[in-house]
C-alpha positions in Angstrom: 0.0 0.0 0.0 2.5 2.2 0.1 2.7 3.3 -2.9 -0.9 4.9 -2.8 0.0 6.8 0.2 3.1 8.7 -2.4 0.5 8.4 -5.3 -2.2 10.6 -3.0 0.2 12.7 -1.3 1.5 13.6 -4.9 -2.0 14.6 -6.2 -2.4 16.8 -3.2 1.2 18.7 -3.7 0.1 19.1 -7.6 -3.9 20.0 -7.1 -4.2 21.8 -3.8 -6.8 19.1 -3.3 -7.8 17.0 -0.4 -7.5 13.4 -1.0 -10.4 11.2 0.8 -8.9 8.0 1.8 -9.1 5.3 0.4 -12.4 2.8 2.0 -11.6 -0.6 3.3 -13.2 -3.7 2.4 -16.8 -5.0 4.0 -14.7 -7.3 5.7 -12.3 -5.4 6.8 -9.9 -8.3 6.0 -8.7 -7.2 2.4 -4.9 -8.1 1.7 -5.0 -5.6 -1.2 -7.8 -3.9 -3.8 -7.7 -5.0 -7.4 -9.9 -3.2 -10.2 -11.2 -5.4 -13.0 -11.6 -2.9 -16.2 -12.9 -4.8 -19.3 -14.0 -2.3 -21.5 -14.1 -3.3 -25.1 -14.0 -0.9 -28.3 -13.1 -4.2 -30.5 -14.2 -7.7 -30.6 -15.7 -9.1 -27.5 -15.3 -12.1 -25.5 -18.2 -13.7 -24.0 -16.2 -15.0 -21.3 -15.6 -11.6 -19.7 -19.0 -12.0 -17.5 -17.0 -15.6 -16.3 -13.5 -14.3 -15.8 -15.4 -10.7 -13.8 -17.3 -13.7 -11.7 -14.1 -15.6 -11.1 -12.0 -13.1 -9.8 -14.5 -11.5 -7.8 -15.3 -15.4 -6.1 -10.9 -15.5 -5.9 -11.1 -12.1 -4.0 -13.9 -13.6 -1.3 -11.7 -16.7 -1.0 -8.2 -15.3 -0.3 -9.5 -11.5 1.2 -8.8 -9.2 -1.3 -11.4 -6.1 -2.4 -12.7 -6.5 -5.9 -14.6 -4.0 -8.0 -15.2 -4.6 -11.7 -16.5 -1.8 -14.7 -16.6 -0.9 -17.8 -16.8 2.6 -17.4 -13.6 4.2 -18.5 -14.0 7.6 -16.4 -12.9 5.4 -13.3 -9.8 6.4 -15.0 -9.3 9.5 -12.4 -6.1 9.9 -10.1 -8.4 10.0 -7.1 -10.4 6.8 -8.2 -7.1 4.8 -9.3 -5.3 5.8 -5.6 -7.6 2.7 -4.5 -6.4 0.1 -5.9 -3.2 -1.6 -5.8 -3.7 -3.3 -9.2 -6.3 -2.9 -12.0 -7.0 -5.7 -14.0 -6.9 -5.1 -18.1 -9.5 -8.5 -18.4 -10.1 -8.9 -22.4 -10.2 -5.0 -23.1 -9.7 -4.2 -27.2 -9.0 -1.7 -29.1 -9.1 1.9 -27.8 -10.4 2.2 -24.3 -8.8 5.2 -22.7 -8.8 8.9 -24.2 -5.8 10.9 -23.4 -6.7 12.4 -19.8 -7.6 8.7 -18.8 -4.5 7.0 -20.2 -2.4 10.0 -18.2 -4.0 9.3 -14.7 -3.4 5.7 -15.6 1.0 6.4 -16.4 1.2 8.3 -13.0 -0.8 5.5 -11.3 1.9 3.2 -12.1 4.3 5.9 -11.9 3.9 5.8 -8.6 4.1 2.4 -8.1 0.7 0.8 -9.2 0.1 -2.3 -10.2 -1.3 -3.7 -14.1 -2.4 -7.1 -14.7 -3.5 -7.8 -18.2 -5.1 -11.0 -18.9 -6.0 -12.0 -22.8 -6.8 -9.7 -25.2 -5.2 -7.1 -23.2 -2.7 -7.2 -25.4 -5.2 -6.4 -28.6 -6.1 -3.2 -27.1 -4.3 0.4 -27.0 -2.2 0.0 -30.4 -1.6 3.7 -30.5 -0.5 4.4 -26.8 3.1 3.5 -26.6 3.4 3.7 -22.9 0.5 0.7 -22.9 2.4 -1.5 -25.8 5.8 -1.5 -22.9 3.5 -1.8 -19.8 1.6 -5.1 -21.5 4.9 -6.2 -23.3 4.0 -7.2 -26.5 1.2 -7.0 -28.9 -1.5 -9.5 -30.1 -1.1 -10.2 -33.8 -2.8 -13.5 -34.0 -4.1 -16.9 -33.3 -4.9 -20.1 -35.1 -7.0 -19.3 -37.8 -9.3 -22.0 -38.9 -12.3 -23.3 -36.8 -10.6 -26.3 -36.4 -7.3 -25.0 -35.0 -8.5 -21.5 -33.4 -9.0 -24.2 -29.8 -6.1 -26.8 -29.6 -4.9 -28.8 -26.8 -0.9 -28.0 -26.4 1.8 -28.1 -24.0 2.9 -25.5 -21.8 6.2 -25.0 -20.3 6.4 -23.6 -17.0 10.0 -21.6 -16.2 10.5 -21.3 -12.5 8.9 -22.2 -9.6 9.9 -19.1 -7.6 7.0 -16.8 -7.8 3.2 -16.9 -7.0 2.0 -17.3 -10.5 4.2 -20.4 -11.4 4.6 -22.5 -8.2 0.7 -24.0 -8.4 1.7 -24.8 -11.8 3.1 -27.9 -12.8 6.3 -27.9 -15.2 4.6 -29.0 -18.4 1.0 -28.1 -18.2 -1.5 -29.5 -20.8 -4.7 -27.7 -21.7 -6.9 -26.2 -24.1 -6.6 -22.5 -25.4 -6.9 -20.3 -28.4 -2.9 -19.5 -27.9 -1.7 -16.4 -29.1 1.1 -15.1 -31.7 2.4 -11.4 -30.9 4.0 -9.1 -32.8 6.9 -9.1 -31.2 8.8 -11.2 -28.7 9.0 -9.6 -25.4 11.7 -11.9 -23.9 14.7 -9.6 -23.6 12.4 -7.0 -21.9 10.2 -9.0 -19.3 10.5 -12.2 -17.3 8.6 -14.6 -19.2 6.6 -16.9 -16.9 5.2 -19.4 -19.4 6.1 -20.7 -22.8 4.0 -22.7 -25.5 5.4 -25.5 -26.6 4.7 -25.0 -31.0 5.8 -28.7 -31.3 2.3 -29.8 -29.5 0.2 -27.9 -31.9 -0.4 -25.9 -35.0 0.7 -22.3 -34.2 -0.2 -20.6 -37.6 -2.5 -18.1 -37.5 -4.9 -15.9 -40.1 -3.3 -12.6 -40.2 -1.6 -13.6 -43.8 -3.1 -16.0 -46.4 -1.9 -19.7 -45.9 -1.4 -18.8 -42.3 1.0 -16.7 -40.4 4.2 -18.8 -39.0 3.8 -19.0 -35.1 6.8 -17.6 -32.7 9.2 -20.6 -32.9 10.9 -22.2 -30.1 10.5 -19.7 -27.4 6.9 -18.8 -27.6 6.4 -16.7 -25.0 2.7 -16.7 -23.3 3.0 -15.5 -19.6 5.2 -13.0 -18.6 5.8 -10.1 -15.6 8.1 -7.0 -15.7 9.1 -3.9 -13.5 7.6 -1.3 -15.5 7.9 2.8 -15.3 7.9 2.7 -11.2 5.5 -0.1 -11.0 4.5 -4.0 -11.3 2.9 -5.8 -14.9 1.8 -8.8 -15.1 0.3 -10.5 -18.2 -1.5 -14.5 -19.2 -2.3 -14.9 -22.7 -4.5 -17.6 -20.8 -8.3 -17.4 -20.5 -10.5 -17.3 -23.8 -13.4 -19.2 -22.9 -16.0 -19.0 -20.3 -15.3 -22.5 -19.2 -11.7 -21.8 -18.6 -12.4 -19.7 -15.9 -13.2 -23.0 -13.4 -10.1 -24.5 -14.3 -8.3 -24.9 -10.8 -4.3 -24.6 -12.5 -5.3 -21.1 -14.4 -7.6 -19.3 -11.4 -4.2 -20.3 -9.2 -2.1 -19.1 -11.9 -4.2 -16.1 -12.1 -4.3 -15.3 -8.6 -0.6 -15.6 -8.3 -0.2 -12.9 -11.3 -2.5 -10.5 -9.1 -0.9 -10.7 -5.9 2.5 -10.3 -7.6 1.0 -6.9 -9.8 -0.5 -6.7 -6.4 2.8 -6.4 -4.3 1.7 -8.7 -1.9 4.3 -11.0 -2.7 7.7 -11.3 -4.2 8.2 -10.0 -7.3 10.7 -11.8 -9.1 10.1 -10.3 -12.3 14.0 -8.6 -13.5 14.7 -8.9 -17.2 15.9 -12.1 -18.5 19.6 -12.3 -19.4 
């Protein structure tokens, strides 16, 4: 919580204003206050309602504060000083205007956390700032109807932090896995690789299908970022997802690390 006592104290200095604090959970029991935004100006995934519902059930399990909108005025310095992470769940395209997207920079300025899950990475193409904070953008998936959901391996690097551990080292499941447009490894820490051997990774952006990421496909990943935390999972597509016990622990580790809760062993690889 600390850094929303600099982030307030700052807005105070720089608007004269007074800063109401910041209200604690009905329990009284929260660990730290996440903000679910999943505003969409793109395509939209029915599974938002699911992954909204999942998180808010994780927060009444493990005593943290959720609140979840779609309304991108919550975008305010005051407003964001609540939260120690907000959670980008399957926004697209352009979400923010300008004033919004600058209370969000000194948010994490000031040592605010971001967790992007999915499509957060097909969103905010034109904002810079975003395209480092997230790590990399979406370019594409596996195009045809038969190979947009496939069953592949993912390979799990490191045990040491929260999002990993509950893991296991080579996890199998269903997803509709991600291509980017650029490989974020020599910027971030990635997490979680996909294993392109254990499925088809070409995707629809060019005719006769893209080429997938090669050996290193990177699809979970965390960074220090601008005086803050990011955290991002590709993982999460489908409604149905969102009761698998491996990806909500997976999840919840991601949170608690944007969080600062927990370690955050998240330096750039070598």
């Amino acid at each position: 919580m600390r850094h929303l006592v600099r982030f307030m104290a700052a807005i105070v200095v720089a608007a004269g204003l007074a800063v109401p604090a910041a209200p604690a959970a009905a329990s009284g029991h929260a660990r730290f206050s996440a903000l679910v935004f999943s505003k969409t100006a793109a395509f939209r995934h029915d599974s938002i309602p699911a992954g909204v519902t999942a998180i808010r059930q994780l927060g009444a399990r493990h005593h943290f504060k959720v609140d979840a909108t779609e309304d991108a005025a919550a975008f305010t310095d005051a407003n964001l000083a609540r939260y120690d992470v907000v959670v980008w769940l399957s926004t697209t395209g352009d979400v923010l205007d300008d004033a919004q997207q600058a209370a969000f920079e000194r948010y994490i300025r000031a040592g605010g956390g971001y967790a992007g899950i999915h499509a957060a990475s097909d969103t905010e193409y034109d904002w810079a700032w975003y395209g480092g904070l997230v790590g990399a953008y979406f370019r594409d998936h596996p195009g045809s109807v038969n190979a947009q959901y496939q069953v592949a391996t993912v390979k799990v690097l490191g045990r040491d932090t929260a999002a990993t551990r509950p893991l296991p080292r080579r996890w199998v499941r269903e997803e509709e896995w991600y291509n980017f447009r650029t490989n974020p490894r020599h910027t971030v820490r990635v997490l979680a690789e996909v294993d392109e051997r254990t499925y088809d990774p070409r995707g629809y952006s060019v005719p006769g299908g893209s080429p997938g990421m090669g050996r290193h496909h990177p699809i979970s990943w965390c960074q220090p970022y601008d005086g803050g935390r990011a955290f991002y999972t590709a993982l999460g597509h489908k409604a149905e997802y969102w009761t698998e016990p491996l990806l909500l622990a997976h999840v919840l580790g991601g949170l608690r690390m944007a969080a600062g809760v927990v370690p955050f062993h998240c330096g750039r690889e070598d």
